[in-house]
N, CA, C and O atoms as CSV, one atom per row, in Angstrom:
chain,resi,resn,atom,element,x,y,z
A,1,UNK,N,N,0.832,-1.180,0.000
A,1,UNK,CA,C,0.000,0.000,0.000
A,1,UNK,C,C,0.883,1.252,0.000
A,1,UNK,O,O,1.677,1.399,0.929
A,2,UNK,N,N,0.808,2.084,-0.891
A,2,UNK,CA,C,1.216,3.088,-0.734
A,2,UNK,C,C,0.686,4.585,0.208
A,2,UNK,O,O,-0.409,5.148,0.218
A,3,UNK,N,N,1.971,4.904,0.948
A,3,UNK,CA,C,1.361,5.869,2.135
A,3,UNK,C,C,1.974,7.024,1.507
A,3,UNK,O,O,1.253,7.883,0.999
A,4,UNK,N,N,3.676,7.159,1.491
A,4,UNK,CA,C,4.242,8.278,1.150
A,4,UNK,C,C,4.643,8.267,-0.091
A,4,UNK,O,O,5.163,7.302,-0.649
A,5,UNK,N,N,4.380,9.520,-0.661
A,5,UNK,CA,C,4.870,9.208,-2.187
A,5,UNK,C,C,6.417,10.788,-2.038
A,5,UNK,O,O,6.338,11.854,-1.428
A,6,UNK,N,N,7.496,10.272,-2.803
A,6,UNK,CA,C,8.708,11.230,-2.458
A,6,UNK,C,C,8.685,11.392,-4.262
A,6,UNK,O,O,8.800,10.558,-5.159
A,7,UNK,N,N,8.475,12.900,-4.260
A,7,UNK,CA,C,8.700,13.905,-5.304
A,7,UNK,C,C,10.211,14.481,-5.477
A,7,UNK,O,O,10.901,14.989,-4.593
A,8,UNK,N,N,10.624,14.228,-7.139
A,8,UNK,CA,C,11.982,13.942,-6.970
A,8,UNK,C,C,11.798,15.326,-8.613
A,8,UNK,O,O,10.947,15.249,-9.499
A,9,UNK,N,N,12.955,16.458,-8.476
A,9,UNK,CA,C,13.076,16.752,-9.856
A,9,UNK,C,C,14.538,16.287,-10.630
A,9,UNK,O,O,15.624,16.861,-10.545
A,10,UNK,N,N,14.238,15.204,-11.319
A,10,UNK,CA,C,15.447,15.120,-11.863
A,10,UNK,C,C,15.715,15.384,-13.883
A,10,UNK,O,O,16.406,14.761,-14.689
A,11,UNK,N,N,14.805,16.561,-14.035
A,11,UNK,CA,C,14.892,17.360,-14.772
A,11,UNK,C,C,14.912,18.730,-14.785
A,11,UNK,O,O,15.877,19.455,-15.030
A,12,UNK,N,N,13.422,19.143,-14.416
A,12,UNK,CA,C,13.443,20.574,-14.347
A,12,UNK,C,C,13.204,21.173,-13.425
A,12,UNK,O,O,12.205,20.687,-12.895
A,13,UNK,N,N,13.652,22.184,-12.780
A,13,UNK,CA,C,13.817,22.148,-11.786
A,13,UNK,C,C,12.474,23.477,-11.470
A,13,UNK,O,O,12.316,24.324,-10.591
A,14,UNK,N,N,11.870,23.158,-12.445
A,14,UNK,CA,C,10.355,24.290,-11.973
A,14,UNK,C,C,9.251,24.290,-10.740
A,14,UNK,O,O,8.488,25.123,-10.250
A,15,UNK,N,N,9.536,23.098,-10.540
A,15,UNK,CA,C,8.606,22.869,-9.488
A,15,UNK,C,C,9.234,23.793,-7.943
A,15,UNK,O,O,8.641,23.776,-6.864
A,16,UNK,N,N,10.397,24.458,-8.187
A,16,UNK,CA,C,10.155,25.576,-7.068
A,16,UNK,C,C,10.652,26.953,-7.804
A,16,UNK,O,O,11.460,27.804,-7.429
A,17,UNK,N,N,9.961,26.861,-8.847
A,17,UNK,CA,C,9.892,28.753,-8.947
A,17,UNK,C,C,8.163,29.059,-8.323
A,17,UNK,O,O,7.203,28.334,-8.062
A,18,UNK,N,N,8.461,30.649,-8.273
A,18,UNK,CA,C,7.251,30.805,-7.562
A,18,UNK,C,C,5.895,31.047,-8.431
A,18,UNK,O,O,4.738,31.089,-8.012
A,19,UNK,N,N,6.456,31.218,-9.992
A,19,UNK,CA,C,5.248,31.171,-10.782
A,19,UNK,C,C,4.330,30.088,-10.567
A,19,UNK,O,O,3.179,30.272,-10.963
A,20,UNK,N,N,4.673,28.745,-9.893
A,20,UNK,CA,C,4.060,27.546,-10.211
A,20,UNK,C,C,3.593,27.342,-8.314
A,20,UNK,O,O,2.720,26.524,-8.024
A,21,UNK,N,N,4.018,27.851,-7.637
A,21,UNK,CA,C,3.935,27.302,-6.610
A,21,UNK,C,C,2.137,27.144,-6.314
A,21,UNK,O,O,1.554,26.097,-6.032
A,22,UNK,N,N,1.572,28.408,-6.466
A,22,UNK,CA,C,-0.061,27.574,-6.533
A,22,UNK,C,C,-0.383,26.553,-7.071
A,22,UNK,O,O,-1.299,25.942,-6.520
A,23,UNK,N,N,0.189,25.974,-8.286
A,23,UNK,CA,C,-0.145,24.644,-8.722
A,23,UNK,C,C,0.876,23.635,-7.953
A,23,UNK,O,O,0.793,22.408,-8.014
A,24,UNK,N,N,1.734,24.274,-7.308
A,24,UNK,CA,C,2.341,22.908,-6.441
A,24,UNK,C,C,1.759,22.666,-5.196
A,24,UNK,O,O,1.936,21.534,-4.748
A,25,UNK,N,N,1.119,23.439,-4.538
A,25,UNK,CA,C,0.292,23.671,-3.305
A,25,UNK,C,C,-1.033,22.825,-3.704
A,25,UNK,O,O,-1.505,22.037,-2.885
A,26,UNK,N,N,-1.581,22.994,-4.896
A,26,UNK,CA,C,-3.059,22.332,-5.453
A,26,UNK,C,C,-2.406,21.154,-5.400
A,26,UNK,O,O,-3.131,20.219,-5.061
A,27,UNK,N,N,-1.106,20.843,-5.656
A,27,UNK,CA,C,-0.988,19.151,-6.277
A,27,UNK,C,C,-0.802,18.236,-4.917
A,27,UNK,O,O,-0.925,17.017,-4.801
A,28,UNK,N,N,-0.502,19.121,-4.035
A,28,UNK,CA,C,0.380,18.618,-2.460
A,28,UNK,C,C,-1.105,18.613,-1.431
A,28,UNK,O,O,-1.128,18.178,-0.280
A,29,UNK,N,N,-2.305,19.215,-2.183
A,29,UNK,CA,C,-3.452,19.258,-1.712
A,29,UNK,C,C,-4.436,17.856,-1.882
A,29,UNK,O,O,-5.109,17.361,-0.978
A,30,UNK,N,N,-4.328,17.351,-3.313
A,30,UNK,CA,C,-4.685,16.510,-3.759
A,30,UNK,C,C,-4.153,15.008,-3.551
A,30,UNK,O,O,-4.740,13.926,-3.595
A,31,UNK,N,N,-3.457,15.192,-3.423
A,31,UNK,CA,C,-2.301,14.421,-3.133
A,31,UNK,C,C,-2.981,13.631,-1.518
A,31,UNK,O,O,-3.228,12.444,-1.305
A,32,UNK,N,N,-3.090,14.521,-0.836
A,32,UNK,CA,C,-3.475,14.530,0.761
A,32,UNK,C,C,-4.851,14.056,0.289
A,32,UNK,O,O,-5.256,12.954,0.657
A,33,UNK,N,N,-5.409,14.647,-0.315
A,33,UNK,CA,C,-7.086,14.444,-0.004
A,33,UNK,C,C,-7.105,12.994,-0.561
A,33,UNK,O,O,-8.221,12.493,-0.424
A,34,UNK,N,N,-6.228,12.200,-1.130
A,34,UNK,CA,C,-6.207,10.709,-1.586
A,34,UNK,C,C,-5.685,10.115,-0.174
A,34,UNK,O,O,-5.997,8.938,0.007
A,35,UNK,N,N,-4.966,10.717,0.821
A,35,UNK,CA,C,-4.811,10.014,1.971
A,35,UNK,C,C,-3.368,9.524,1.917
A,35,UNK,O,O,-3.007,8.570,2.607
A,36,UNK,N,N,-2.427,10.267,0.986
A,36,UNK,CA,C,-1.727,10.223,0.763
A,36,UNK,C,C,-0.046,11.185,1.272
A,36,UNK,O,O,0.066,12.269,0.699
A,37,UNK,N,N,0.991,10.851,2.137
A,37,UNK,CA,C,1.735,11.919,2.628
A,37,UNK,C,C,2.623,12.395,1.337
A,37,UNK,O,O,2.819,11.841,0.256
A,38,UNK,N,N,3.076,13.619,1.867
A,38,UNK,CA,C,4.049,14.135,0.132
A,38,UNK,C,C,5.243,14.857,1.213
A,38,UNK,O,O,5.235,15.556,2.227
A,39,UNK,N,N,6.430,14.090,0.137
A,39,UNK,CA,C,7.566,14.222,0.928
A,39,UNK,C,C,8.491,15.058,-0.341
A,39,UNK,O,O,8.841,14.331,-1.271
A,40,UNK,N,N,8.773,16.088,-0.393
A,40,UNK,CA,C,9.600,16.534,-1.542
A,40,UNK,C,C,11.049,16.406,-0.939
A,40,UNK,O,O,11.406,16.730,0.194
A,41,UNK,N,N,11.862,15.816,-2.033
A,41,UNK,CA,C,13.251,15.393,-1.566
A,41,UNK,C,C,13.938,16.322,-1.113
A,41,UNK,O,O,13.160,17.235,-0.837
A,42,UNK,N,N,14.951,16.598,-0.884
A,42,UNK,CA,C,15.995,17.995,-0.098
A,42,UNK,C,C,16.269,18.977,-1.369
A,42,UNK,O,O,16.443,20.171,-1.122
A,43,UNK,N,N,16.305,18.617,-2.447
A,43,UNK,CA,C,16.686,19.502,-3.403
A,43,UNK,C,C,15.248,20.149,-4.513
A,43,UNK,O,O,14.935,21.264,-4.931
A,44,UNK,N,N,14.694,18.790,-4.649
A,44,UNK,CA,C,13.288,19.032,-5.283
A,44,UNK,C,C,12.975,20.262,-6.311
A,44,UNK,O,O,12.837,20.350,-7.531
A,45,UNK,N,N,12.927,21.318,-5.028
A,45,UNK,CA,C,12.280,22.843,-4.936
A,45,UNK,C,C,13.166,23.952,-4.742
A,45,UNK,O,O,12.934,25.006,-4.150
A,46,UNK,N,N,14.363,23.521,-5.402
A,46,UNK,CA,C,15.787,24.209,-5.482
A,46,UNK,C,C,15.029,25.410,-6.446
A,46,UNK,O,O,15.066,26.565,-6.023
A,47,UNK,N,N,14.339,25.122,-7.751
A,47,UNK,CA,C,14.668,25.860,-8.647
A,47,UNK,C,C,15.329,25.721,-9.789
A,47,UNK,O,O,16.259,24.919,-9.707
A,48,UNK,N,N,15.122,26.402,-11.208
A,48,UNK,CA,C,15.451,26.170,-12.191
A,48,UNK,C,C,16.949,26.378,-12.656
A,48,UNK,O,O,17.582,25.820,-13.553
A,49,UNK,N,N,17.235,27.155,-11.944
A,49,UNK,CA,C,18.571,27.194,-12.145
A,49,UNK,C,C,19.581,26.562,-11.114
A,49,UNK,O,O,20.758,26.296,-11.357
A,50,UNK,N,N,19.340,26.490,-10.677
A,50,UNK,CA,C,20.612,25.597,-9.150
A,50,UNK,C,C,19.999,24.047,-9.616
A,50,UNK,O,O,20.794,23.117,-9.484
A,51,UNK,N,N,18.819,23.770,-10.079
A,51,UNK,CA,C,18.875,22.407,-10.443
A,51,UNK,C,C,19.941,22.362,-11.724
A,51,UNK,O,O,20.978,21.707,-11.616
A,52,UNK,N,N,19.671,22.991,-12.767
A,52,UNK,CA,C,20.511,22.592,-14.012
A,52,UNK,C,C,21.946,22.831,-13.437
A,52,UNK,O,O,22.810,22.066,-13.865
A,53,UNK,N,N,22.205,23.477,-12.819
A,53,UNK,CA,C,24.064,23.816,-12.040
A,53,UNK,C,C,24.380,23.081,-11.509
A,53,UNK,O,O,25.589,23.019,-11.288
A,54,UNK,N,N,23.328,21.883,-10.874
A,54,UNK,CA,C,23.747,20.733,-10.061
A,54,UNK,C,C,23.060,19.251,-10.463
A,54,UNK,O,O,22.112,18.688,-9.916
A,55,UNK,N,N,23.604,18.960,-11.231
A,55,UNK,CA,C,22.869,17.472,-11.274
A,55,UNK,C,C,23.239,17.005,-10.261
A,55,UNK,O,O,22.370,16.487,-9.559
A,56,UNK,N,N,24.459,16.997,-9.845
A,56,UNK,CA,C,24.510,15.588,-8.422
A,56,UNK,C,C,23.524,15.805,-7.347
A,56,UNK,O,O,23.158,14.814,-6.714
A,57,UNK,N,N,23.032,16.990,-7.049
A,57,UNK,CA,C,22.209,17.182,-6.309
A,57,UNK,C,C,21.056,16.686,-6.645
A,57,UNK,O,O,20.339,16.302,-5.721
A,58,UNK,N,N,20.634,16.574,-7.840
A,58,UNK,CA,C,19.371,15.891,-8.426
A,58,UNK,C,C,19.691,13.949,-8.131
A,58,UNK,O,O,18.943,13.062,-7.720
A,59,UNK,N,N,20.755,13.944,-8.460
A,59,UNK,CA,C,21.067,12.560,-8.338
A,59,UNK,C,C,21.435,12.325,-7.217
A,59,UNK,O,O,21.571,11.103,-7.159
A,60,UNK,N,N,21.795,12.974,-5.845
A,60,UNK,CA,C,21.455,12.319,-4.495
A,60,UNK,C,C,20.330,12.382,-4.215
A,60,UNK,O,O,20.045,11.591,-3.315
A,61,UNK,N,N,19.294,13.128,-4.666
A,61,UNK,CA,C,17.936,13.024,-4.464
A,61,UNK,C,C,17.034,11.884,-5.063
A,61,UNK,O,O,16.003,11.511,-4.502
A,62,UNK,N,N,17.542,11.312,-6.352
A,62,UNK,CA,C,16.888,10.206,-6.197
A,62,UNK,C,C,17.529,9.023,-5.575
A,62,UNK,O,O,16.858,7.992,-5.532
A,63,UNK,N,N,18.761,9.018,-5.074
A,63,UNK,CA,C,19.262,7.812,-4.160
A,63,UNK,C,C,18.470,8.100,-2.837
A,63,UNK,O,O,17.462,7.452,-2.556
A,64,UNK,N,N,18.890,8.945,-2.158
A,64,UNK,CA,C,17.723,9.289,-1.424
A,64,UNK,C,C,16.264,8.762,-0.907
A,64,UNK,O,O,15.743,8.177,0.042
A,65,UNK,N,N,15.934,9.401,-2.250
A,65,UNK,CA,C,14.612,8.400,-2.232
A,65,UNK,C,C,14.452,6.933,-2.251
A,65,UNK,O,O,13.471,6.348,-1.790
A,66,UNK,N,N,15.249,6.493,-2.689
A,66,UNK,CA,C,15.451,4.538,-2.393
A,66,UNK,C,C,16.146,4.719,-1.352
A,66,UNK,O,O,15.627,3.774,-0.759
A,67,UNK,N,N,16.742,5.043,-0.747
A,67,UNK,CA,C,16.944,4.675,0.837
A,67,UNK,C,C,15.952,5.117,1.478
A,67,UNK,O,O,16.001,4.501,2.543
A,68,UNK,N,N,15.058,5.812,1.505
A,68,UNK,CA,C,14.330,6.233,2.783
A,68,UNK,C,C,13.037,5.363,2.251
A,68,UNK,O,O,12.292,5.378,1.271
A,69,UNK,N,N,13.238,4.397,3.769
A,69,UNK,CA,C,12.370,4.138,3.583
A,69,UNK,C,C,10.600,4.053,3.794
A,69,UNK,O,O,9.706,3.291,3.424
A,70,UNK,N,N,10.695,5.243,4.568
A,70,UNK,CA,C,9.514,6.117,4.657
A,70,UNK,C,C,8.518,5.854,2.950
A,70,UNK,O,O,7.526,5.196,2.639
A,71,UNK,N,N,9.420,6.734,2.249
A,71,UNK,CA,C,9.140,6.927,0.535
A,71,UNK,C,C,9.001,5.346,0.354
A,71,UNK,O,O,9.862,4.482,0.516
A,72,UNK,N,N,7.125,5.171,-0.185
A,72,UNK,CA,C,6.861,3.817,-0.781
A,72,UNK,C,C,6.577,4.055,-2.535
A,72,UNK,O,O,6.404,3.145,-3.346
A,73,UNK,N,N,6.588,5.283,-2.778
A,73,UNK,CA,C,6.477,5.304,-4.775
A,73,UNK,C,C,7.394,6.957,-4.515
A,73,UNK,O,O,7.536,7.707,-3.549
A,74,UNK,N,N,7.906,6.963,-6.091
A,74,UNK,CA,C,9.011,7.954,-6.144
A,74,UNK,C,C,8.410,8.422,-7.407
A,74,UNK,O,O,8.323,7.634,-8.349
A,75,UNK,N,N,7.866,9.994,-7.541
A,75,UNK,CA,C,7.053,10.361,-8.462
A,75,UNK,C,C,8.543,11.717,-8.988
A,75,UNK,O,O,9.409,12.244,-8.290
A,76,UNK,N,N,8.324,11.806,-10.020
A,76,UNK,CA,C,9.265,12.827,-10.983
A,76,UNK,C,C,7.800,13.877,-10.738
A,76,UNK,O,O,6.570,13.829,-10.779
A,77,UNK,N,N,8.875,14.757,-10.481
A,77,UNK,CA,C,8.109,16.476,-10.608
A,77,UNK,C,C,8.159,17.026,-12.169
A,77,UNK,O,O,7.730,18.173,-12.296
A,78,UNK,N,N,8.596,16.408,-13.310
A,78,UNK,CA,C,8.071,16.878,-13.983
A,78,UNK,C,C,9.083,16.467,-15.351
A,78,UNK,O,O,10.236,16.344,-14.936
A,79,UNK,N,N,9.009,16.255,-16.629
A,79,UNK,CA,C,10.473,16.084,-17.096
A,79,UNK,C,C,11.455,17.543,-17.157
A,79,UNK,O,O,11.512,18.485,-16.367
A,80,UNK,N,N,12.252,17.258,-18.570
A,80,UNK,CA,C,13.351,17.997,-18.966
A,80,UNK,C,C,13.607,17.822,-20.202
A,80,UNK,O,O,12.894,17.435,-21.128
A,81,UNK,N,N,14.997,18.228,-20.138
A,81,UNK,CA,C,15.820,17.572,-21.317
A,81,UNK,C,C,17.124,17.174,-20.705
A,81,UNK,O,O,17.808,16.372,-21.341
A,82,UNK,N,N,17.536,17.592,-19.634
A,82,UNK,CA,C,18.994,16.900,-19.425
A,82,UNK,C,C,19.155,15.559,-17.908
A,82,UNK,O,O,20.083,15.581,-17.099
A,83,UNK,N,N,18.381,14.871,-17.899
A,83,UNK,CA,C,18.107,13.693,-17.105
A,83,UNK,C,C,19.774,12.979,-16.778
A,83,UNK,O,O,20.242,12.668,-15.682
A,84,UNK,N,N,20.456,12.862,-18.234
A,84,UNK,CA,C,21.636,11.699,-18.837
A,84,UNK,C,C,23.015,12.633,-17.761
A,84,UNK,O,O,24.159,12.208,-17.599
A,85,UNK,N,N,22.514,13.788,-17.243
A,85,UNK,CA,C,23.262,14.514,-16.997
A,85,UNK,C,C,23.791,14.010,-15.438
A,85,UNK,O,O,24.856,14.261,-14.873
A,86,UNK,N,N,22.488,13.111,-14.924
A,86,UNK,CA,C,23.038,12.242,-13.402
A,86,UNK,C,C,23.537,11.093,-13.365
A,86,UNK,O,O,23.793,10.487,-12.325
A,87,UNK,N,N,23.775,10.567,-14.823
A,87,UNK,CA,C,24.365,8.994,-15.036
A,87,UNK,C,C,25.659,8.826,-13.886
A,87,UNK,O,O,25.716,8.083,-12.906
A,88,UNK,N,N,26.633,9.786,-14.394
A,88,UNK,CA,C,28.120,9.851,-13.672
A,88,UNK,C,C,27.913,9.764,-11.852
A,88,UNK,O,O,28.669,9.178,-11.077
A,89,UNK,N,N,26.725,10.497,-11.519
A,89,UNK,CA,C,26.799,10.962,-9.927
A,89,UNK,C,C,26.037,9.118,-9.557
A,89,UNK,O,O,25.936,8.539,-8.475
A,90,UNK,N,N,25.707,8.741,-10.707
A,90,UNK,CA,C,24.157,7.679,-9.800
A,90,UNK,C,C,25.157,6.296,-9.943
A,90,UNK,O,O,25.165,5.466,-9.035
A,91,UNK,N,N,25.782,6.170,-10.850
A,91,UNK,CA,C,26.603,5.143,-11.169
A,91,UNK,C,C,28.350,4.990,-10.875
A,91,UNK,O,O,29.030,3.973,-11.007
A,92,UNK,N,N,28.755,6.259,-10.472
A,92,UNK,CA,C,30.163,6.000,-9.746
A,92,UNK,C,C,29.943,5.553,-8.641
A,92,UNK,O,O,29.066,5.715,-7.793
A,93,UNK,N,N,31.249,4.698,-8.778
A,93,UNK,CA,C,31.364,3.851,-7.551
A,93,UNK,C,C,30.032,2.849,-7.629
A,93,UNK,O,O,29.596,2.630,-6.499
A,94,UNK,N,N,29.368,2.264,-8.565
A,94,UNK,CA,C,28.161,1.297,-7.985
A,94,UNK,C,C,26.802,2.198,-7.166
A,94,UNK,O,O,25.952,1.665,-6.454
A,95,UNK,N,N,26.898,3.758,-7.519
A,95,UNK,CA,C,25.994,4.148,-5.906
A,95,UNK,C,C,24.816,3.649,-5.668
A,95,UNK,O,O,24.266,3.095,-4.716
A,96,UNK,N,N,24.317,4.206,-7.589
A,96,UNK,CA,C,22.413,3.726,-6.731
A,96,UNK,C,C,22.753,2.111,-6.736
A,96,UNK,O,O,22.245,1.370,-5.895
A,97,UNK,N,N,23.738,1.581,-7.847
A,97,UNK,CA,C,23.446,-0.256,-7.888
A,97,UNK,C,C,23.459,-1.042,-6.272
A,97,UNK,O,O,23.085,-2.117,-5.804
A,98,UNK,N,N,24.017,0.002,-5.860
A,98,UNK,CA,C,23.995,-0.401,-4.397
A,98,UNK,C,C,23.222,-0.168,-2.941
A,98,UNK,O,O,23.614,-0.586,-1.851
A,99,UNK,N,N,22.205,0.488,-3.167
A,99,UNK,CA,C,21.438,0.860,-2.547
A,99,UNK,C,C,19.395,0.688,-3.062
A,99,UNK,O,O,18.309,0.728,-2.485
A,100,UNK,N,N,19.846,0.525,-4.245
A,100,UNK,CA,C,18.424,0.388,-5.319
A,100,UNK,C,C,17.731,-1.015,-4.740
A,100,UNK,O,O,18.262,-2.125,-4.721
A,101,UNK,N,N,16.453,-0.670,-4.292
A,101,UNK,CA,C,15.561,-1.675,-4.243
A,101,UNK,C,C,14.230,-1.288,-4.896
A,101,UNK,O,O,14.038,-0.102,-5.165
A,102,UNK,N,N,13.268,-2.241,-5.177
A,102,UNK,CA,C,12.147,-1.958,-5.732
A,102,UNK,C,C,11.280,-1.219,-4.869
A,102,UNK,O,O,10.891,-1.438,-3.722
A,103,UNK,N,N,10.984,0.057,-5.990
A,103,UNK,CA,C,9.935,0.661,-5.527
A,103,UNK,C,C,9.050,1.175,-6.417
A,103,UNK,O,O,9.332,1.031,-7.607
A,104,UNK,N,N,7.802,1.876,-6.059
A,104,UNK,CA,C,7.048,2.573,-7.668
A,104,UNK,C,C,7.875,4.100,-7.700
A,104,UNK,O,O,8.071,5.088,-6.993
A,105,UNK,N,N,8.205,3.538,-9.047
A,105,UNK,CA,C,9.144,4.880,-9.639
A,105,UNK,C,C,8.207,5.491,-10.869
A,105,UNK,O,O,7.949,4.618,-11.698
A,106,UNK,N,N,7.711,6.628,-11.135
A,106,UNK,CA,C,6.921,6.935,-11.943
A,106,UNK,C,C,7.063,8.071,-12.454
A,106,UNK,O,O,7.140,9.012,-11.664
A,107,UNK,N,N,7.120,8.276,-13.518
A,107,UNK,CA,C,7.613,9.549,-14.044
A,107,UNK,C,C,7.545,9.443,-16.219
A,107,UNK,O,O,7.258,8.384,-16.778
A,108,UNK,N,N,7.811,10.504,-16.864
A,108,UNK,CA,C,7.858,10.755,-18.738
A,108,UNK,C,C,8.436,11.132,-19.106
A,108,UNK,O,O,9.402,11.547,-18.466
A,109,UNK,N,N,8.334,11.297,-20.400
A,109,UNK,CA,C,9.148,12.404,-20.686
A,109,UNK,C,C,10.796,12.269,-21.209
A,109,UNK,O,O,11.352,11.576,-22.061
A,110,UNK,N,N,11.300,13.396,-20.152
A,110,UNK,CA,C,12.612,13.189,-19.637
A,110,UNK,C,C,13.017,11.871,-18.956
A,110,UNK,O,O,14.177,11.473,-19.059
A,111,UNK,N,N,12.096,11.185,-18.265
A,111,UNK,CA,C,12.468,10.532,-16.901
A,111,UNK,C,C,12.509,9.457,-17.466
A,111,UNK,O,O,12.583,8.516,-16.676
A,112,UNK,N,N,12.488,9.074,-18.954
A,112,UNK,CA,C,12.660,7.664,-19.565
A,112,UNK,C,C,14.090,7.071,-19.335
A,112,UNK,O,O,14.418,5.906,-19.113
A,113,UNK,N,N,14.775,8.091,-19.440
A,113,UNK,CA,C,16.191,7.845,-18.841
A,113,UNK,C,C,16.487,7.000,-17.800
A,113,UNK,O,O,17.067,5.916,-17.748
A,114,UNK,N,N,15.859,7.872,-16.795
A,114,UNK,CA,C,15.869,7.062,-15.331
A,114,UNK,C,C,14.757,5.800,-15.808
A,114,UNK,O,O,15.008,4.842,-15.077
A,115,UNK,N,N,13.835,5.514,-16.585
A,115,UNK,CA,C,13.312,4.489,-16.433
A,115,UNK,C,C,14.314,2.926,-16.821
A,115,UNK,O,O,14.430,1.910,-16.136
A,116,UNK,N,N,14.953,3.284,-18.249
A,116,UNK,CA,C,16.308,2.566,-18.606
A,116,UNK,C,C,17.504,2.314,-17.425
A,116,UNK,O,O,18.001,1.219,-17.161
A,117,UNK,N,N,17.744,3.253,-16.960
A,117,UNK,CA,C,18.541,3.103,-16.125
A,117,UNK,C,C,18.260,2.093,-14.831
A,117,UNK,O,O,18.958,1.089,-14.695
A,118,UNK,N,N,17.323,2.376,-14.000
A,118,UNK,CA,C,16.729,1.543,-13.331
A,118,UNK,C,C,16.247,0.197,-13.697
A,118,UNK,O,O,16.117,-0.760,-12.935
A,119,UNK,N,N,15.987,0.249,-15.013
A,119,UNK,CA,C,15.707,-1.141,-15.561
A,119,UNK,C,C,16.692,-2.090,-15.733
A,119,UNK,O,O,16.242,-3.214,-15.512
A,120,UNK,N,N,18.088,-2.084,-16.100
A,120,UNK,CA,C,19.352,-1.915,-15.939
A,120,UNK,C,C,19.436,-2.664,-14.661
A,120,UNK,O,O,19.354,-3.892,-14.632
A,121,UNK,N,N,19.556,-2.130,-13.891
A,121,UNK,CA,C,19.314,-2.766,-12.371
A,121,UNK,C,C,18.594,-3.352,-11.446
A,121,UNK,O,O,18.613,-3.391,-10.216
A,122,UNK,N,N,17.692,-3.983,-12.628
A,122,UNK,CA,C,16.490,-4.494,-12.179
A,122,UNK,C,C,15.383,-4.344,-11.403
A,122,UNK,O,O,14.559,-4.958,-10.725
A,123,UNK,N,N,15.807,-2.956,-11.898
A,123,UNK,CA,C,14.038,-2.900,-11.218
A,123,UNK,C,C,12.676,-2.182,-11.879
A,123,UNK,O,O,12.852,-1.349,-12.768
A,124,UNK,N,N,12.068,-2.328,-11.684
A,124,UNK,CA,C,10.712,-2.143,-12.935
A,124,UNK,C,C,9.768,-0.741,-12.357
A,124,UNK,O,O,9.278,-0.403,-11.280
A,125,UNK,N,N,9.827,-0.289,-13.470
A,125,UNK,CA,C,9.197,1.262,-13.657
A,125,UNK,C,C,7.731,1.102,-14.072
A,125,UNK,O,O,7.375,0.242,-14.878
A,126,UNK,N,N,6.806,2.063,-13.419
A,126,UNK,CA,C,6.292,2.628,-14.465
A,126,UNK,C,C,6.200,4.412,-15.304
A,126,UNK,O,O,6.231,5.577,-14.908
A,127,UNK,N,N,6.083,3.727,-16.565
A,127,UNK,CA,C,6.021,4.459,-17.085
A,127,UNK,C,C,4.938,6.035,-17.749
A,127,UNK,O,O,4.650,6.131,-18.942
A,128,UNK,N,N,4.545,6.983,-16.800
A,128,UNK,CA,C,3.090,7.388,-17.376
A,128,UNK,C,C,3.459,9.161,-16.441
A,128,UNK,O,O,4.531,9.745,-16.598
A,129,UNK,N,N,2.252,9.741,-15.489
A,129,UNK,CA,C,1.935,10.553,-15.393
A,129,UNK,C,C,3.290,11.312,-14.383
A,129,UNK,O,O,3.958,10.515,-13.724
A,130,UNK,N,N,3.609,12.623,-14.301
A,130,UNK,CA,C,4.677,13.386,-13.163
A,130,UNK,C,C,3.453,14.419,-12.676
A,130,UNK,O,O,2.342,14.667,-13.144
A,131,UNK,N,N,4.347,15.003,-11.265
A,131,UNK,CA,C,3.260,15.335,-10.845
A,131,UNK,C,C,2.661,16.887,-11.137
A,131,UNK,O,O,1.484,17.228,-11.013
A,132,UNK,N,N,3.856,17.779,-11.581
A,132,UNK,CA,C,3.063,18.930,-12.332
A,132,UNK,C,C,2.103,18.888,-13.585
A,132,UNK,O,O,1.081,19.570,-13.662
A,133,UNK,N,N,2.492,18.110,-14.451
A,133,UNK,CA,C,1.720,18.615,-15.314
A,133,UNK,C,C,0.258,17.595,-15.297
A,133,UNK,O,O,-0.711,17.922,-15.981
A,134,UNK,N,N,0.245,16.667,-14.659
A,134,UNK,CA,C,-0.467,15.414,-14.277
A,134,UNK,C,C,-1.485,15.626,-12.650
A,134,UNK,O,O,-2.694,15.575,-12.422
A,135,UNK,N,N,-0.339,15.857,-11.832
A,135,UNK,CA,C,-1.842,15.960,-10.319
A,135,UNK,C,C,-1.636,17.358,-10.202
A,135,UNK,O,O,-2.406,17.634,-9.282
A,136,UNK,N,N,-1.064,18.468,-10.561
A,136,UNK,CA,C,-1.079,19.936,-9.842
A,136,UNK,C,C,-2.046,20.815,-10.731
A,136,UNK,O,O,-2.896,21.598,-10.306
A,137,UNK,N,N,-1.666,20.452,-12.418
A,137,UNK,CA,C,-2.526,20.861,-13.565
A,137,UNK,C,C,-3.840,20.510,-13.986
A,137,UNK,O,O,-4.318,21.014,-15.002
């Protein structure tokens, strides 16, 4: 059963500018009214620019999210275009291969990347809705 769902941007990093924040407040609303907790990762809601300046920060955020195990599905805030850009941070040293267990990972787009990637390591995605343009819109 899913309780907490952990919101991860590992594309764009819009989901904390403040143009959008009423639709992130509606989505974190909805979200709840399903009975559902919303955990946005440490970086998440960085912003559009300190996300693209930092992928590793995007990519400890989704390791992150497979370790905690609070987080039972791991939803993408939204795609991109530069996803390929956390390969180096997620895969040196073995990181996520070493910490990755199955969970619902869900996300488009951009996040097909991470869906390959994770698949890779066996573990199974789905593939479909993120949560801006899908539960906030």
């Amino acid at each position: 059963m899913i309780k907490t769902v952990g919101i991860v941007s590992l594309s764009s990093g819009i989901i904390g500018e403040s143009a959008v924040k009423h639709e992130v407040n509606l989505g974190v609303k909805r979200l709840r009214d399903l009975g559902l907790e919303v955990k946005f990762l440490e970086h998440a809601q960085k912003g559009m620019g300190y996300l693209a300046d930092h992928p590793e920060s995007r990519a400890q955020d989704l390791i992150q999210a497979f370790k905690d195990s609070s987080i039972d599905m791991i939803l993408c805030a939204i795609g991109g275009e530069d996803t390929y850009r956390l390969a180096p941070y997620l895969f040196e040293g073995d990181r996520l291969k070493n910490i990755v267990k199955q969970k619902l990972f869900l996300g488009f787009s951009d996040s097909t990347m991470n869906h390959f990637m994770l698949n890779k390591l066996g573990i199974k995605t789905f593939y479909g809705q993120a949560f801006l343009p899908d539960v906030c819109e």
